[in-house]
C-alpha positions, -999 to +999 in steps of 0.1 A: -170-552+385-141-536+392-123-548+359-152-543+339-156-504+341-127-494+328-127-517+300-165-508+290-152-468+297-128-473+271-149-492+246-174-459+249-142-436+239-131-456+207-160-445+185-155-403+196-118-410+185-129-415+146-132-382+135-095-363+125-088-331+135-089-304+109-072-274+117-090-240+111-071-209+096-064-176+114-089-153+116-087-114+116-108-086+124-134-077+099-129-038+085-155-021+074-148+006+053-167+038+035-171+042+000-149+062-018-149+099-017-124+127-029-111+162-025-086+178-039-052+190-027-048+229-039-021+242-024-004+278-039+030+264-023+028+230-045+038+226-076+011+198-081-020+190-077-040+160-074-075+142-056-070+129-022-090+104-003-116+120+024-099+099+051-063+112+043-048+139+062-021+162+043+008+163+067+036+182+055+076+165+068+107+185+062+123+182+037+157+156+027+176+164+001+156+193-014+126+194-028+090+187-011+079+159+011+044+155+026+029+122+040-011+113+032-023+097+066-049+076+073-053+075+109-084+052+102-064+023+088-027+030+105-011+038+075+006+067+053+014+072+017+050+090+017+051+112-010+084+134-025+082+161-050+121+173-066+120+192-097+144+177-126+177+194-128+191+173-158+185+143-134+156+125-148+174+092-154+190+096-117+156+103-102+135+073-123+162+046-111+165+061-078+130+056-075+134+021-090+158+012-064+137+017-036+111-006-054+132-031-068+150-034-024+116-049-017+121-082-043+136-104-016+104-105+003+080-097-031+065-128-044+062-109-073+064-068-087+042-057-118+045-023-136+017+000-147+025+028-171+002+057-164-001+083-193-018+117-195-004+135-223-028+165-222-015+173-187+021+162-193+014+130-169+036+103-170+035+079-143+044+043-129+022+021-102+046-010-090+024-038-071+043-054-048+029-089-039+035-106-008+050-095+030+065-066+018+069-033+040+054-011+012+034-033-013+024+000-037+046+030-050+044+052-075+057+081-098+052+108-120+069+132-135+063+158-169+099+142-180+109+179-181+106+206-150+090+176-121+090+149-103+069+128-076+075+098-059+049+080-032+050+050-014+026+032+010+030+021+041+013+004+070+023+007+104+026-026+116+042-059+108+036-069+071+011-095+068-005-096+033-038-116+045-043-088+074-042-061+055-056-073+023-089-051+023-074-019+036-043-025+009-070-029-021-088+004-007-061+029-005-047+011-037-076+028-055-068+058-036-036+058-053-051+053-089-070+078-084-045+101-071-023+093-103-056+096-130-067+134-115-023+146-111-015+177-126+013+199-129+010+234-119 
């Protein structure tokens, strides 16, 4: 008897030992999120104006290197849009690949950058989206200038460790946010 239990114990195991082991992916936490809605930034002091999100707060930074810097927070989603205003001196060329640069620092970790020209003649608009795929630390930026008298630079940023499938749903809201920033920007 004594031999015979642990032999029919592990003839009862075999069969639960069949089935493989499939591994389940990570989960994250589900965001809900509000629909869209806008108001504008008006500001006397700005050269500029444009539509921002209802859950951004304006925060104006000090300035670096001259010219205007503000931040659009979201407190909501941990993240900020880093904007820069300089006014074009002659510099145009030095302020587009400057701009560039800071996208283009980002392609060791991009899986992949796209460009999205953004034109508003009637309001002297001309603009750039980059998309930045992947774990990057800022996966959109932007421009715009007149190509004349201004120039604006943004660049989003959330504030934690880049993880493209955790942020995916907050990075596709405030990407619209962005689109419409650029498709309602006008010069003062």
């Amino acid at each position: 008897m004594n031999r015979l239990f642990p032999l029919l114990f592990v003839l009862l195991l075999l069969p639960a030992c069949r089935q493989g082991y499939t591994p389940r992916p990570y989960g994250y936490f589900r965001v809900t999120l509000p629909p869209h809605a806008y108001v504008p930034v008006q500001d006397d002091a700005l050269p500029f104006r444009f539509d921002r999100s209802a859950l951004a707060e304006v925060r104006p930074r000090p300035a670096q290197g001259g010219g205007l810097w503000l931040d659009l927070h979201y407190p909501r989603l941990n993240a900020d849009i880093h904007c820069s205003y300089k006014p074009v001196r002659g510099n145009l060329r030095e302020l587009s690949e400057d701009a560039r640069r800071f996208v283009y620092a980002h392609s060791d970790r991009a899986d992949d950058i796209s460009e999205r020209l953004y034109e508003h003649p009637e309001r002297h608009v001309y603009g750039l989206l980059y998309d930045l795929k992947g774990n990057v630390a800022s996966p959109v930026q932007f421009t715009a200038t007149d190509s004349t008298r201004h120039f604006f630079r943004g660049a989003l940023y959330f504030n934690n460790v880049p993880n493209k499938d955790s942020i995916a749903p907050m990075l596709d809201y405030v990407r619209q946010d962005i689109i419409r920033l650029m498709e309602s920007f006008e010069w003062e």
